[in-house]
C-alpha positions as CSV (number, residue, x, y, z in Angstrom):
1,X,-17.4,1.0,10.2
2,X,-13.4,1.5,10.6
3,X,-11.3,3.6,8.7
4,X,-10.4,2.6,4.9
5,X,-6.5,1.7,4.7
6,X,-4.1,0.7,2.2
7,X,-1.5,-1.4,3.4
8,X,1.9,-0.7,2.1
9,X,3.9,-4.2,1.4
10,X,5.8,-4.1,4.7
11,X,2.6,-3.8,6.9
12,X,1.2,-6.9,4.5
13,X,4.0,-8.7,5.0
14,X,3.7,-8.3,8.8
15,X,0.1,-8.2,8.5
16,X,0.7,-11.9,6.9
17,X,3.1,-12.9,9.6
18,X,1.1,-11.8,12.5
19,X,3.8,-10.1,13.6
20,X,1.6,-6.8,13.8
21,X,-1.4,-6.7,15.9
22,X,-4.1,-6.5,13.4
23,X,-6.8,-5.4,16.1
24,X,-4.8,-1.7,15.4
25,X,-6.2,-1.6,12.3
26,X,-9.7,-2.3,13.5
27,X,-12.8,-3.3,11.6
28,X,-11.3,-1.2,8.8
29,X,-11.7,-1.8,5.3
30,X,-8.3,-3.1,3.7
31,X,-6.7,-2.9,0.4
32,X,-3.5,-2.8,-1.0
33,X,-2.2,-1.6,-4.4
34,X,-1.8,-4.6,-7.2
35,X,1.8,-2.9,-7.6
36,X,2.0,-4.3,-3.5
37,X,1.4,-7.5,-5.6
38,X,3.1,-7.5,-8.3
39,X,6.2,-7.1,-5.9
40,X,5.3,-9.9,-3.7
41,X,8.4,-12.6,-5.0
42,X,11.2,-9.5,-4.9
43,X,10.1,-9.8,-1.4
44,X,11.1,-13.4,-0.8
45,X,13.9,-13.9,-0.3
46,X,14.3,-17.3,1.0
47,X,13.1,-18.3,-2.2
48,X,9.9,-20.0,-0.9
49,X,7.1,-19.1,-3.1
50,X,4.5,-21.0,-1.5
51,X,4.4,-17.7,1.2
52,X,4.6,-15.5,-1.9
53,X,1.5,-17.0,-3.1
54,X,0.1,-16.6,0.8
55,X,0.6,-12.9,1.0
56,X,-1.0,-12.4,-2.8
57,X,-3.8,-14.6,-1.2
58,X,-4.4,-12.1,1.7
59,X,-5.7,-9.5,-0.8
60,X,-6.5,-11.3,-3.7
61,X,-8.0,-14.7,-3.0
62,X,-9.3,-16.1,0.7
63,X,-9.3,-13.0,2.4
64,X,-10.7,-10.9,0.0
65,X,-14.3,-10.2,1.6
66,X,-12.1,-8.2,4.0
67,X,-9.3,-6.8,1.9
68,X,-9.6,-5.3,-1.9
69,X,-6.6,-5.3,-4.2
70,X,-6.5,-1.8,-6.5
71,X,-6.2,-1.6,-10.2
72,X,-4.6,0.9,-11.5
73,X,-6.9,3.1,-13.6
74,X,-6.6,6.2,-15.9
75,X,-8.0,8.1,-12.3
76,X,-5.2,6.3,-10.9
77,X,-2.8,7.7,-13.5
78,X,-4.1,11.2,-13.4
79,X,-3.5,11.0,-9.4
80,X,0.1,9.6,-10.0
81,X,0.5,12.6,-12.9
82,X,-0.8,15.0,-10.2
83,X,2.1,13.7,-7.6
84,X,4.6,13.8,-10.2
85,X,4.3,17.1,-10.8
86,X,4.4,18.4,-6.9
87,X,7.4,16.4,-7.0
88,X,9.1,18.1,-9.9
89,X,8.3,21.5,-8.3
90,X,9.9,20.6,-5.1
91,X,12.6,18.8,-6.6
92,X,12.0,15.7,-4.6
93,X,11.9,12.4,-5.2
94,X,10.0,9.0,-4.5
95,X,10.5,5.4,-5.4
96,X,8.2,4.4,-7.9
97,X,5.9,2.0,-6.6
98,X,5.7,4.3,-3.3
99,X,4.3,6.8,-5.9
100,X,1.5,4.5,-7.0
101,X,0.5,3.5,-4.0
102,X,0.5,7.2,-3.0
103,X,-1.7,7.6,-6.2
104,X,-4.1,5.0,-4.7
105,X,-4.4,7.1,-1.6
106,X,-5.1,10.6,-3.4
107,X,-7.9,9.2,-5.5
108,X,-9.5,6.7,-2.9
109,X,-9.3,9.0,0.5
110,X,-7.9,5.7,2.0
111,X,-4.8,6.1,4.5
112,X,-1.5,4.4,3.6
113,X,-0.1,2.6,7.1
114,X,3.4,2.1,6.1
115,X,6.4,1.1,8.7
116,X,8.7,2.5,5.9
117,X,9.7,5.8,6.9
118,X,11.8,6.8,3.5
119,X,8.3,6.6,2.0
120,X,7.6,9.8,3.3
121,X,3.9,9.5,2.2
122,X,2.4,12.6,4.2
123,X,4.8,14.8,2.6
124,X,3.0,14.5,-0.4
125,X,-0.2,16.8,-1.4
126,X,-4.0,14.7,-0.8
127,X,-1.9,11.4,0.6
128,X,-3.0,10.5,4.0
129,X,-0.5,8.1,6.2
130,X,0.3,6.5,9.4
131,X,3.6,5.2,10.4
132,X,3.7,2.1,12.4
133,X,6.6,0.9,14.2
């Protein structure tokens, strides 16, 4: 069995597009944060939902024996508390959905594979990453 990776909405996206080569993330079990959802139609700009609705798909709907979409629980909170307060004693700061998605990774021991590099997700106590070009 491959490793157990969250895909941050840029890696979906390309993920989506085949624009990555998906054998990198192997045999792997996928999932993304429902936040990664929820921010699906900010993302589309051309104003075409119908790929909108696509990219949801890939981890809510026809793909979803092979990728898992996350709910946000009251683990998930106490993980995302937990990362709040590193932050606050570091006086550092993250976008807010990077921080859930970040709270995903603490509490499931997935890996985050991100090609955003402001994310700055292995800077951050528990969180396990891997930047892709």
């Amino acid at each position: 069995m491959g490793r157990r990776l969250i895909l941050d909405i840029n890696v979906l996206i390309a993920y989506e597009r085949g624009t990555i080569d998906r054998s990198a993330l192997g045999d792997g079990e996928l999932a993304v944060a429902a936040i990664t959802i929820a921010d699906l139609p900010s993302r589309d700009r051309t104003g075409r939902h119908r790929r909108t609705h696509r990219l949801a798909g890939t981890c809510s709907g026809r793909d979803r024996k092979r990728c898992d979409a996350l709910a946000y629980t009251p683990t998930t909170a106490a993980h995302r508390a937990r990362l709040i307060a590193h932050l606050r004693r570091t006086d550092t700061r993250r976008g807010a959905h990077d921080l859930l998605i970040a709270a995903h990774t603490a509490e499931t021991g997935r890996t985050v594979v991100t090609s955003d590099l402001k994310a700055s997700f292995t800077d951050l106590p528990g969180v396990l990453a891997v930047d892709i070009p």
